[in-house]
C-alpha positions, 0 to 999 in steps of 0.5 A, spaced: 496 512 528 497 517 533 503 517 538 504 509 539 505 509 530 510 516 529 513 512 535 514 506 532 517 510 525 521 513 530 525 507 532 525 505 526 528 510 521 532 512 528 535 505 528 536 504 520 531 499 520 526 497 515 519 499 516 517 491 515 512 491 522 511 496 524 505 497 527 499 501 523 504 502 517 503 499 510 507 496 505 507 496 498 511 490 494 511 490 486 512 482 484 515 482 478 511 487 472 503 483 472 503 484 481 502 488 487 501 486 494 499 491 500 499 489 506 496 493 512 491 497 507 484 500 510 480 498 503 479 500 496 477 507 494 477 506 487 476 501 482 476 500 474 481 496 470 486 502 468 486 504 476 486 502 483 487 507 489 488 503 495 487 506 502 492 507 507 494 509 513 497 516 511 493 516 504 492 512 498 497 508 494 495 508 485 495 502 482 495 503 474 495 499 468 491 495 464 487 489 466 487 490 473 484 487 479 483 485 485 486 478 485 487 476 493 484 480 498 483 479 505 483 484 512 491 485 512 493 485 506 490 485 497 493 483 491 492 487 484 493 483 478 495 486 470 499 490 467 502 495 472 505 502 468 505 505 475 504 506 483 503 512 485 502 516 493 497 521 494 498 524 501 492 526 506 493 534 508 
């Protein structure tokens, strides 16, 4: 992310924005109780039907539940299926 992304954030936090477009961040969207989307995310770091750990770019974002899986994905962005129970944030440092 470096200086060009904490600038972005700054700008945005600064102005009251949403951080929706900012480049290099991630966002986290719960659709309902059965779906989560993550857009901006750098893979899949954990996988089982109880949890799913999706890297981001400060981190990793914990989808758990029952039944999950990986419904959609593509470069920028991936769908999680099932029945969420919980999203959690594990920072980096």
């Amino acid at each position: 992310m470096g200086k060009e992304g904490g600038f972005w954030e700054s700008l945005a936090m600064g102005a009251d924005l949403p951080g929706e477009g900012i480049p290099g961040q991630c966002m986290v969207e719960l659709l309902g109780e059965h779906r989560v989307l993550i857009e901006g995310h750098r893979g899949v770091r954990e996988y089982s039907e109880e949890k799913i750990g999706v890297r981001v770019s400060f981190g990793t974002v914990c989808v758990s539940g029952c039944s999950l899986e990986l419904a959609h994905m593509t470069q920028n962005q991936l769908v999680i299926r099932g029945k969420i129970q919980g999203i959690t944030l594990h920072r980096r440092g």
